[in-house]
C-alpha positions as a printed Julia matrix, in Angstrom:
101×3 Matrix{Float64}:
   6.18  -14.22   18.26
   7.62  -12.44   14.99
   5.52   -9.37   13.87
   3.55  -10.95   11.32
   2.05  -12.93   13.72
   1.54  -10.51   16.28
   0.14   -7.5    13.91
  -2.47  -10.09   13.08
  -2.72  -11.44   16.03
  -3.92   -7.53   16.87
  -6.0    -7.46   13.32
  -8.51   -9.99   15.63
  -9.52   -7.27   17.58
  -9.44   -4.38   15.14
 -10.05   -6.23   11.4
 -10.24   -2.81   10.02
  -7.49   -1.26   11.23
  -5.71    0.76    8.68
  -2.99    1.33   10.24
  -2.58   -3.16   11.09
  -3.71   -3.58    7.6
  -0.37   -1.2     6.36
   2.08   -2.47    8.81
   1.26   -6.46    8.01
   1.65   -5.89    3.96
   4.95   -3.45    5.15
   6.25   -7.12    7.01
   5.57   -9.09    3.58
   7.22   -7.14    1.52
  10.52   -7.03    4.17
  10.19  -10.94    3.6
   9.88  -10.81   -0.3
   6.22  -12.33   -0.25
   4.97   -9.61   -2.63
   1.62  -12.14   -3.43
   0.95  -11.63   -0.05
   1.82   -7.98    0.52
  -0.13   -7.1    -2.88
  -3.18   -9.15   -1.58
  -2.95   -6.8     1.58
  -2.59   -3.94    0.02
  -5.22   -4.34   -2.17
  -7.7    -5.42    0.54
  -6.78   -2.2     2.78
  -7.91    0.6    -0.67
 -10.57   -1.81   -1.17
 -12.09   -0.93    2.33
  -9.99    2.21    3.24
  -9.27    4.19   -0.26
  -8.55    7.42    1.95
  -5.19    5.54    3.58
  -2.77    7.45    0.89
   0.39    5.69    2.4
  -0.34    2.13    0.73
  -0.69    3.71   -2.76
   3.06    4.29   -3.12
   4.27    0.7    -1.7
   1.53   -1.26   -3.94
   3.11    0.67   -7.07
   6.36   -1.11   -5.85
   4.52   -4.21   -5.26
   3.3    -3.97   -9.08
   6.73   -2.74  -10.31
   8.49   -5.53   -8.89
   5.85   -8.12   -9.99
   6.18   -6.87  -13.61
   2.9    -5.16  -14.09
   3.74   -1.36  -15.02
   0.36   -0.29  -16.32
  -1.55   -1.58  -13.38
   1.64    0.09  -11.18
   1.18    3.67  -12.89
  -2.37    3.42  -11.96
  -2.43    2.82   -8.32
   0.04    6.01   -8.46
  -2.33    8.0   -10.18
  -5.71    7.0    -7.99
  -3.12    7.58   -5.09
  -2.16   11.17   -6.49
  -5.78   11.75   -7.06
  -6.47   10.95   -3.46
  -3.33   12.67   -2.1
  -4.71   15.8    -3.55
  -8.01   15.56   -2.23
  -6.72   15.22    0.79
  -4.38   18.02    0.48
  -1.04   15.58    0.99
   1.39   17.1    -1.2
   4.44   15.26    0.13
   2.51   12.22   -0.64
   1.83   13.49   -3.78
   4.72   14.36   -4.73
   6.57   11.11   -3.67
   3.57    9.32   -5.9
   4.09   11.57   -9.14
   8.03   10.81   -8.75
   7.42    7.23   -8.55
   5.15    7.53  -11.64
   7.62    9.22  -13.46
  10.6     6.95  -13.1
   8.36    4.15  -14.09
């Protein structure tokens, strides 16, 4: 079973899963499906806007698919959440990604 399959084969039992959600938009990206990965991405803040991690790889997502503004502001809702949260390494890996958009 490749791990696309199998992480949501394991998002039946645990829909909600963070953690699932991250890892299955992590395995479209590796594959170049950003529609797919973006879609995930998007669906995981949606329902878990806490899970700082995706902020960073959606801004990819966006950079790659061409859309800058909406890019620089996933990295500034995920700074803003990064420092709620106290997460300065995330923080500071978002605001460098912001500035070498």
């Amino acid at each position: 079973m490749d791990k696309i399959a199998q992480i949501k084969s394991f998002l039946e039992s645990a829909p909600a899963d963070s953690f699932l959600r991250h890892a299955l938009a992590l395995e479209y990206v590796k594959i170049n499906d950003d529609a797919a990965a973006r879609a995930t991405f998007e669906a995981l803040l949606a329902a878990d806007p806490a899970y700082v991690g995706s902020y960073f790889h959606l801004g990819k997502v966006l950079e790659r698919l061409g859309e800058r503004d909406a890019a620089a502001a996933t990295y500034e809702k995920g700074m803003d959440m990064a420092r709620q949260q106290r997460d300065m390494h995330a923080y500071n890996e978002l605001q460098a990604a912001h500035e070498d958009l």
